[in-house]
LUMDRENMAR-11809 format. One line per field, with one value per atom (N, C-alpha, C): residue number from 1; residue in one letter; atom name; x negated, y negated, z negated. Coordinates in pm, 1 decimal. Last residue first. Layout:
BEGIN
lonu	NUM;...
vexpa	A;...
keti	CA;...
east	X;...
north	Y;...
up	Z;...
//
This chain:
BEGIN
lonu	128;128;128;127;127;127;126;126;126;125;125;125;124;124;124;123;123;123;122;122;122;121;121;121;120;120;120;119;119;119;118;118;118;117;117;117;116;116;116;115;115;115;114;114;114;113;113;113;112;112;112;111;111;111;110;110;110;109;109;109;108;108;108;107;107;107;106;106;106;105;105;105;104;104;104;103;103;103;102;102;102;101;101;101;100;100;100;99;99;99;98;98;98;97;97;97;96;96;96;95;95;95;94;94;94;93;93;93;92;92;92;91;91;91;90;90;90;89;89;89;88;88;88;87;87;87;86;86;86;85;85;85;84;84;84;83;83;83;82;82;82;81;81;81;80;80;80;79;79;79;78;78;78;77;77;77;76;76;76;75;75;75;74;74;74;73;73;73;72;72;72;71;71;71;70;70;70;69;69;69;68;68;68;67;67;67;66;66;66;65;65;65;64;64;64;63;63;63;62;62;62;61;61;61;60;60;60;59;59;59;58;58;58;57;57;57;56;56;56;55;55;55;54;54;54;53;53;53;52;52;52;51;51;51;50;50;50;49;49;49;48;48;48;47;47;47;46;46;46;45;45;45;44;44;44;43;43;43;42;42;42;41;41;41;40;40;40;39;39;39;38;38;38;37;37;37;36;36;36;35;35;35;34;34;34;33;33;33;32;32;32;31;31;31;30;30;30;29;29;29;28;28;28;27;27;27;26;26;26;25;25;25;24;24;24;23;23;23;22;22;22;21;21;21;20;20;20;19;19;19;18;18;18;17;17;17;16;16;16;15;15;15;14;14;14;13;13;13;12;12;12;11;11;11;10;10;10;9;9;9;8;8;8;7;7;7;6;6;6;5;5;5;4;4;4;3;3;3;2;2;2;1;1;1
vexpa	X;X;X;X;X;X;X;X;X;X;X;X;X;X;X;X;X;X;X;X;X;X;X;X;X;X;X;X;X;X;X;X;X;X;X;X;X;X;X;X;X;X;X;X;X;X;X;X;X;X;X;X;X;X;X;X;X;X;X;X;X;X;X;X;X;X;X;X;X;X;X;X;X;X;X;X;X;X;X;X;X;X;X;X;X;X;X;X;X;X;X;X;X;X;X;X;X;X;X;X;X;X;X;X;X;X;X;X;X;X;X;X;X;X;X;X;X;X;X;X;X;X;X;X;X;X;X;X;X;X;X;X;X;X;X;X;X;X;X;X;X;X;X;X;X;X;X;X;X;X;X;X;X;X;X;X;X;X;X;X;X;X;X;X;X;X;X;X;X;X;X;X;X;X;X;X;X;X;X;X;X;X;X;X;X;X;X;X;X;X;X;X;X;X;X;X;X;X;X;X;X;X;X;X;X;X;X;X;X;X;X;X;X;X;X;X;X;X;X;X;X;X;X;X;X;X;X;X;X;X;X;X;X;X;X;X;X;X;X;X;X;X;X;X;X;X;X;X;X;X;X;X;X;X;X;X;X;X;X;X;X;X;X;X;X;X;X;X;X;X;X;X;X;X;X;X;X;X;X;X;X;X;X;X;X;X;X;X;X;X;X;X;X;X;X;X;X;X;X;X;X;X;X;X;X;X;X;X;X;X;X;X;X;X;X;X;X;X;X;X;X;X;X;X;X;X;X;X;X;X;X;X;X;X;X;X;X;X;X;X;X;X;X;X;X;X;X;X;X;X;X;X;X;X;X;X;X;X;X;X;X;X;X;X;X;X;X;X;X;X;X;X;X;X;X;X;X;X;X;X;X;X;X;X
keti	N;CA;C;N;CA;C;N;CA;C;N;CA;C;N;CA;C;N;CA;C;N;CA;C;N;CA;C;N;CA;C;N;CA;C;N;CA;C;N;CA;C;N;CA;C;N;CA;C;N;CA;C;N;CA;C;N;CA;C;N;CA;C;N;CA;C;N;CA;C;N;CA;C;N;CA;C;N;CA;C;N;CA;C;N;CA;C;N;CA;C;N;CA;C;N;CA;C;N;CA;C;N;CA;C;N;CA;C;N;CA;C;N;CA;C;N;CA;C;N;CA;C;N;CA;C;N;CA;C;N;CA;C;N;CA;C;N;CA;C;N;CA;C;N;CA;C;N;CA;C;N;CA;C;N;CA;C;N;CA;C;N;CA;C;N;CA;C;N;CA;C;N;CA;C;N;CA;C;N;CA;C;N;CA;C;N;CA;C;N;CA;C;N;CA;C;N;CA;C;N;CA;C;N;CA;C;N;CA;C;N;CA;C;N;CA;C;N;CA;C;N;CA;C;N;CA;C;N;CA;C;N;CA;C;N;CA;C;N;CA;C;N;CA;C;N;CA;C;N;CA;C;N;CA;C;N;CA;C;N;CA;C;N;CA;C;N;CA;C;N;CA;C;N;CA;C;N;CA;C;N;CA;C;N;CA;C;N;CA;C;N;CA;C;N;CA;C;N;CA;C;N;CA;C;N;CA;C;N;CA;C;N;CA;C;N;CA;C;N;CA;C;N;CA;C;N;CA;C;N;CA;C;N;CA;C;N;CA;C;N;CA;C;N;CA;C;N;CA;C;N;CA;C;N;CA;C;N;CA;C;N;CA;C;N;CA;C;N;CA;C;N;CA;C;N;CA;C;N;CA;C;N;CA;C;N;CA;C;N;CA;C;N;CA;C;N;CA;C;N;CA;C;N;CA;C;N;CA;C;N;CA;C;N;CA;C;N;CA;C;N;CA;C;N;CA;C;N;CA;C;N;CA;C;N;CA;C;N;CA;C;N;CA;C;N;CA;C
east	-9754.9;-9710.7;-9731.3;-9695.8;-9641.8;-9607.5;-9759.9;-9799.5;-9819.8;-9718.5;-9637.0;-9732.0;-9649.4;-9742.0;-9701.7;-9546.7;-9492.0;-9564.5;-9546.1;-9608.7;-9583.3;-9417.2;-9414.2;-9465.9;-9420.0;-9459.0;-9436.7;-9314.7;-9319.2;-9360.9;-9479.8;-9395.8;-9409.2;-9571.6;-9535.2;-9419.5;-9709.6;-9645.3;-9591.9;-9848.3;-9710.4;-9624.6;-10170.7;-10095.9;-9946.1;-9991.4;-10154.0;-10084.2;-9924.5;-9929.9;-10040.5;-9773.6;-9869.3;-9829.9;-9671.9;-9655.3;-9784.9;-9629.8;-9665.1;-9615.3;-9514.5;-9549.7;-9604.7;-9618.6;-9655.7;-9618.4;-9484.6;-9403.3;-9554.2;-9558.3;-9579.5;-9541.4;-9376.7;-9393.0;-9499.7;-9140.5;-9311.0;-9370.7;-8884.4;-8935.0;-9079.5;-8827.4;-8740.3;-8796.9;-9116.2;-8960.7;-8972.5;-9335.4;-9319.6;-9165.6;-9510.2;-9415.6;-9422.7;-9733.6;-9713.2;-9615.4;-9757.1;-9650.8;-9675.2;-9917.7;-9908.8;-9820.7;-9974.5;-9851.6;-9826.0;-10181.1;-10146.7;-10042.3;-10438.9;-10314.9;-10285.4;-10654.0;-10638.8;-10474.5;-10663.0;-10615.2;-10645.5;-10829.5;-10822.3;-10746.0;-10772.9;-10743.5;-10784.6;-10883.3;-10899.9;-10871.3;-10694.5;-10806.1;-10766.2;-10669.3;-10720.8;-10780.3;-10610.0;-10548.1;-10566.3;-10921.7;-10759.1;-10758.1;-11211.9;-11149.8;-10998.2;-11297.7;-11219.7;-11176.1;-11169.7;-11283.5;-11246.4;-11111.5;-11056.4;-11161.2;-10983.0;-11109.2;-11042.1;-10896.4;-10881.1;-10986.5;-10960.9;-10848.8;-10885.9;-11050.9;-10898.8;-10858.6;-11117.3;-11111.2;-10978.6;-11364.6;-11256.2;-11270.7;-11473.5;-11409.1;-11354.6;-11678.7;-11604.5;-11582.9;-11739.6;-11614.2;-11545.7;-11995.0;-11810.5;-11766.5;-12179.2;-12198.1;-12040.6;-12289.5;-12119.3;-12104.7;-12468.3;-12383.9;-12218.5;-12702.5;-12621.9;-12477.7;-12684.1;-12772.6;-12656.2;-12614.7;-12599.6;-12639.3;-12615.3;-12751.4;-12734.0;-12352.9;-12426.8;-12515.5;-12241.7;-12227.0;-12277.0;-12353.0;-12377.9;-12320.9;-12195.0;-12300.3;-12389.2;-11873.0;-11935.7;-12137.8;-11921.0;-11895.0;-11922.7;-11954.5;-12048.9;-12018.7;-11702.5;-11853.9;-11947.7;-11430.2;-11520.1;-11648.6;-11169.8;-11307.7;-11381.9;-11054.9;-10961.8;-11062.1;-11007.2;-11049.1;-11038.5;-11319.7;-11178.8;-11134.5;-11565.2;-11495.0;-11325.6;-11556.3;-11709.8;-11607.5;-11337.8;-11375.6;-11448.5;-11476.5;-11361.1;-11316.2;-11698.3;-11688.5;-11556.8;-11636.5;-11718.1;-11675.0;-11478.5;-11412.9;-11500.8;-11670.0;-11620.5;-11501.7;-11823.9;-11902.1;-11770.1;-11605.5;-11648.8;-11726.6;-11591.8;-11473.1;-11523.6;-11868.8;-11871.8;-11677.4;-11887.9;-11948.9;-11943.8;-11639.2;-11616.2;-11716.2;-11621.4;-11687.9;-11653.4;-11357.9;-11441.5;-11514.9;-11185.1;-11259.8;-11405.5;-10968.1;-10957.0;-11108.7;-11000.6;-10988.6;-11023.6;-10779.2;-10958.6;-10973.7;-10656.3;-10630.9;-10750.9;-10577.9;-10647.5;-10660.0;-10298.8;-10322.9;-10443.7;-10258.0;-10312.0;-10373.7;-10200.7;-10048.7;-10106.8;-10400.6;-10359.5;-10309.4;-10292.1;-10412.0;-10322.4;-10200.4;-10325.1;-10381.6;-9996.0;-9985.2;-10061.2;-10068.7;-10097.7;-10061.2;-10010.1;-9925.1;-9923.4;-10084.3;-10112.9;-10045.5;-10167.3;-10050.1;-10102.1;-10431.1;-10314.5;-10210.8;-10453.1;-10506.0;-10353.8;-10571.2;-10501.1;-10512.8;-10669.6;-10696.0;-10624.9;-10591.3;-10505.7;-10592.0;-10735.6;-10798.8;-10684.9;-10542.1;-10589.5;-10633.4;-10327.7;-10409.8;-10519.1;-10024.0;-10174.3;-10241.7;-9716.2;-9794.0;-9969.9;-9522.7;-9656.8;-9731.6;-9140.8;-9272.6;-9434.2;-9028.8;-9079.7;-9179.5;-8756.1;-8885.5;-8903.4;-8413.9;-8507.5;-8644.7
north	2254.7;2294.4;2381.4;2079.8;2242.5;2249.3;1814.3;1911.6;2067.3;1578.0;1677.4;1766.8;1249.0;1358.5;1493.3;945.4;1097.9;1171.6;624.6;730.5;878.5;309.8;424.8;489.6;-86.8;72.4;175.0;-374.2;-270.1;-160.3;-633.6;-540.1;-449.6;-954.1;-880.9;-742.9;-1160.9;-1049.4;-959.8;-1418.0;-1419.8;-1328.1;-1252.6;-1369.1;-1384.6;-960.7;-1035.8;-1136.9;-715.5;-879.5;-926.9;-475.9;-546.9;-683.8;-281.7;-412.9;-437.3;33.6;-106.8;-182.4;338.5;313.5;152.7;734.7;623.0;477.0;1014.0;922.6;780.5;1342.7;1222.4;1123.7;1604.6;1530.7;1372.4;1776.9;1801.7;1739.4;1691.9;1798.8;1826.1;1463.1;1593.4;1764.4;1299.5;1330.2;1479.9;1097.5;1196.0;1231.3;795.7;875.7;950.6;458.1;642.7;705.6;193.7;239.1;439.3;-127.3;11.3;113.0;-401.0;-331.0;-185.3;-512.7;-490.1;-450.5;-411.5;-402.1;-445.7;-489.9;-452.8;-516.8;-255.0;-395.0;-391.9;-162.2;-141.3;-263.1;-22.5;-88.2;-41.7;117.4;187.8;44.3;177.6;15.0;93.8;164.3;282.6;207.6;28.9;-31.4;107.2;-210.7;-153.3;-100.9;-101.9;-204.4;-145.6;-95.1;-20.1;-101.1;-189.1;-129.8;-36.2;-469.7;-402.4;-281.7;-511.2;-469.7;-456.1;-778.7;-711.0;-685.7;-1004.5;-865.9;-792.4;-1191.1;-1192.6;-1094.3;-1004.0;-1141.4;-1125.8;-829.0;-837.6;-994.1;-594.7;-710.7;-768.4;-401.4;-434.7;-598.5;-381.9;-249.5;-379.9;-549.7;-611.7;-514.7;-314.0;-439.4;-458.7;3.5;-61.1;-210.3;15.3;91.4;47.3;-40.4;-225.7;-146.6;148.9;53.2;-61.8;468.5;399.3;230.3;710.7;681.8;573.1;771.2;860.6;776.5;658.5;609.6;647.1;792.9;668.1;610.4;1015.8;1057.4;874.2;948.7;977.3;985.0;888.2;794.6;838.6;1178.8;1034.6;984.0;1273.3;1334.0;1245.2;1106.4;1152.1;1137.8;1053.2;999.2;1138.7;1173.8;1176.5;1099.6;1270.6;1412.0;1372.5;1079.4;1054.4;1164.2;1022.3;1169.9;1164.9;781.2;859.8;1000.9;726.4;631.8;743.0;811.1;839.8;805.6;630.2;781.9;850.7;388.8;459.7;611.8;400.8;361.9;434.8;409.7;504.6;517.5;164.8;279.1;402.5;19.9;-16.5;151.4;9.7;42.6;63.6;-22.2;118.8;164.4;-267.2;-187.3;-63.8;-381.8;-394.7;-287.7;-101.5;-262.6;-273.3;-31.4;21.5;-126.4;-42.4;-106.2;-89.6;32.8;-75.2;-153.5;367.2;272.6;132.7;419.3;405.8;331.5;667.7;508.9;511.4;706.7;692.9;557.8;811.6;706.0;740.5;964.5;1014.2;842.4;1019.6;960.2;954.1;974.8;1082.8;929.0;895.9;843.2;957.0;904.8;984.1;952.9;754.8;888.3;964.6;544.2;630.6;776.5;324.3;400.9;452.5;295.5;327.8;395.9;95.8;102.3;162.8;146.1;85.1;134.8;418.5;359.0;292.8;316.7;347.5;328.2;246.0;228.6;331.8;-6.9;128.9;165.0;-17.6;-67.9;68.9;-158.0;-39.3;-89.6;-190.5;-251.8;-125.8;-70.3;-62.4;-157.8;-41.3;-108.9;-81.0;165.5;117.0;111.6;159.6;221.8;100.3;240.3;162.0;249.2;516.8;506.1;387.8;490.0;513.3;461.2
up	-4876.0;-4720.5;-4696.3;-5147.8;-5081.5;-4876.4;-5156.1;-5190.5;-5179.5;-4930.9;-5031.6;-5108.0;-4973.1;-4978.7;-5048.4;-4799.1;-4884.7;-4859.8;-4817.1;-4790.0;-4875.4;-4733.7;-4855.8;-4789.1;-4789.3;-4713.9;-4805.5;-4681.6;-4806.1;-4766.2;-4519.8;-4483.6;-4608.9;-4433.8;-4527.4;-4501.6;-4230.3;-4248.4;-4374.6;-4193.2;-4180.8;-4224.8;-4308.6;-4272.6;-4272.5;-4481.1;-4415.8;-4298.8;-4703.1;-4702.9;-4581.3;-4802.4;-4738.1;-4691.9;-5112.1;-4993.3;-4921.6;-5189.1;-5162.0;-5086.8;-5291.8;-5226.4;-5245.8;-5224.6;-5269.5;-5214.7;-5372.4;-5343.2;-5337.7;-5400.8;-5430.6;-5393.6;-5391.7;-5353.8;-5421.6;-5500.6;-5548.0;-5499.6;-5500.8;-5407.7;-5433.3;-5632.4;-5684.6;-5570.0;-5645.9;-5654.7;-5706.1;-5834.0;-5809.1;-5763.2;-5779.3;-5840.1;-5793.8;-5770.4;-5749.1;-5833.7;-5639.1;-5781.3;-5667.4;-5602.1;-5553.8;-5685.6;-5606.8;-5658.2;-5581.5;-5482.5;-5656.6;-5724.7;-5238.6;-5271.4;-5418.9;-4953.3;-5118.4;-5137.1;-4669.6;-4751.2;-4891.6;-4396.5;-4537.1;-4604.7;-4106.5;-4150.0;-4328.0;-3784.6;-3915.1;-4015.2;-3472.2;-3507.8;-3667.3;-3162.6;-3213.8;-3318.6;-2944.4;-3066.4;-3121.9;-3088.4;-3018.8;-2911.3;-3209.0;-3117.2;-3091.3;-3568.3;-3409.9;-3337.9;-3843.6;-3789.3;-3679.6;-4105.9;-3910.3;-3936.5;-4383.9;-4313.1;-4225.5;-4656.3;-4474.7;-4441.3;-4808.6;-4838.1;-4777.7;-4606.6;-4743.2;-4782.7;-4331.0;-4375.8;-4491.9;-4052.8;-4192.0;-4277.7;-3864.5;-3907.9;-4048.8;-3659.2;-3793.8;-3813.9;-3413.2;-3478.9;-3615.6;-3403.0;-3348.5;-3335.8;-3430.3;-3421.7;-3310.3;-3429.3;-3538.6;-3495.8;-3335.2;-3262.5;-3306.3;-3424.5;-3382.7;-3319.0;-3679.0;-3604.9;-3551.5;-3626.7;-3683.7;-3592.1;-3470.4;-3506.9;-3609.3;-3524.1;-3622.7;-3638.1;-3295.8;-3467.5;-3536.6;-3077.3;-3114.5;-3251.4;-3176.8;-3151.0;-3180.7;-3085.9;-3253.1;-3206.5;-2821.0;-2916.6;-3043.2;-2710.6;-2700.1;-2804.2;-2779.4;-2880.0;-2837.7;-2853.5;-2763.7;-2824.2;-3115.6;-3072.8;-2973.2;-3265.5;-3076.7;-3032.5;-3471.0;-3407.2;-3254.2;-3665.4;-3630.7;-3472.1;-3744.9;-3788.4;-3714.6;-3775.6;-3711.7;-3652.5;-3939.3;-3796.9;-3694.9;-4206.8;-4146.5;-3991.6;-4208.7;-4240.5;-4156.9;-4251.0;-4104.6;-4124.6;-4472.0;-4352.0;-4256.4;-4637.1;-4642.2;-4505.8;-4618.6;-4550.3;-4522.0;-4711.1;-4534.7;-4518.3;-4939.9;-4894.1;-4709.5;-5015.5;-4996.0;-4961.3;-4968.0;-4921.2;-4911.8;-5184.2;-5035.3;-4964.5;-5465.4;-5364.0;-5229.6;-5655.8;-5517.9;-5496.3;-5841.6;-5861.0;-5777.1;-5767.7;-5770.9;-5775.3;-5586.6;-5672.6;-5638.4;-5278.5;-5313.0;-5439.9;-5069.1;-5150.0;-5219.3;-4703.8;-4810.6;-4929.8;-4518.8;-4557.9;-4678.1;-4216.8;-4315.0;-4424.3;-3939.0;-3970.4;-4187.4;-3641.8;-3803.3;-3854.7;-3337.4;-3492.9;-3613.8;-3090.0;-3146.9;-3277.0;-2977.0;-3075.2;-3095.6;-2775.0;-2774.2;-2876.8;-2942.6;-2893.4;-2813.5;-3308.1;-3225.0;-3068.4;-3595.8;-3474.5;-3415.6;-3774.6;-3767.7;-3632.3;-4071.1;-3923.0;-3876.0;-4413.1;-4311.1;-4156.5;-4757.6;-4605.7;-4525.4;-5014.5;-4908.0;-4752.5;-5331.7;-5173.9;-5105.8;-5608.4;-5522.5;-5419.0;-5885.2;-5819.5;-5740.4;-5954.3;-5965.8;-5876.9;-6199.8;-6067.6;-6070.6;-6344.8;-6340.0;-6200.1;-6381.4;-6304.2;-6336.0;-6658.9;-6601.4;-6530.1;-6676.2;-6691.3;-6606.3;-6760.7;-6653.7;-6695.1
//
């Protein structure tokens, strides 16, 4: 069997939601991304998010103090969104991408933040 190759990676994702409105859509971001542009690319996605009300994107556009307490972040950890509609980034070092037997990409990690540690996988298919 082939060694799998671990990566080092920024995972951003949206966290819990139960409401069942957050895209189920994980983005991975090289290793060697800066925090600033892991954050802008977060707004990006946030701004653009399909269950945000056209007020609310409209005030993110102008930019300004419109983002002031969205964003958070500590060790690793971006917040961005008050709950629980909330856009998460972690940095990761054991991210492992494979491929199955269905054309699939297989990705998956650990997360780690305070007490928690949970393993995650994410399946991307290719053929929809």
């Amino acid at each position: 069997m082939k060694k799998l190759r671990t990566m080092k990676a920024w995972i951003v994702e949206w966290g819990d939601d139960w409401r069942e409105r957050v895209p189920e859509d994980v983005y991975i971001l090289p290793a060697r991304t800066a925090v600033t542009k892991v954050r802008a690319f977060m707004k990006h996605i946030y701004r653009n998010a399909p269950f945000l009300p056209f007020s609310d994107q409209r005030k993110l556009f102008r930019g300004g103090k419109a983002w002031d307490g969205l964003i958070h972040g500590e060790a690793g950890h971006i917040f961005l969104g008050p709950g629980p509609c909330v856009l998460r980034a972690y940095w990761v070092e054991d991210l492992v991408v494979q491929a199955d037997d269905s054309s699939a990409d297989v990705f998956q990690w650990t997360f780690h933040f305070h007490e928690v540690t949970e393993r995650k996988t994410y399946v991307r298919s290719w053929l929809q």
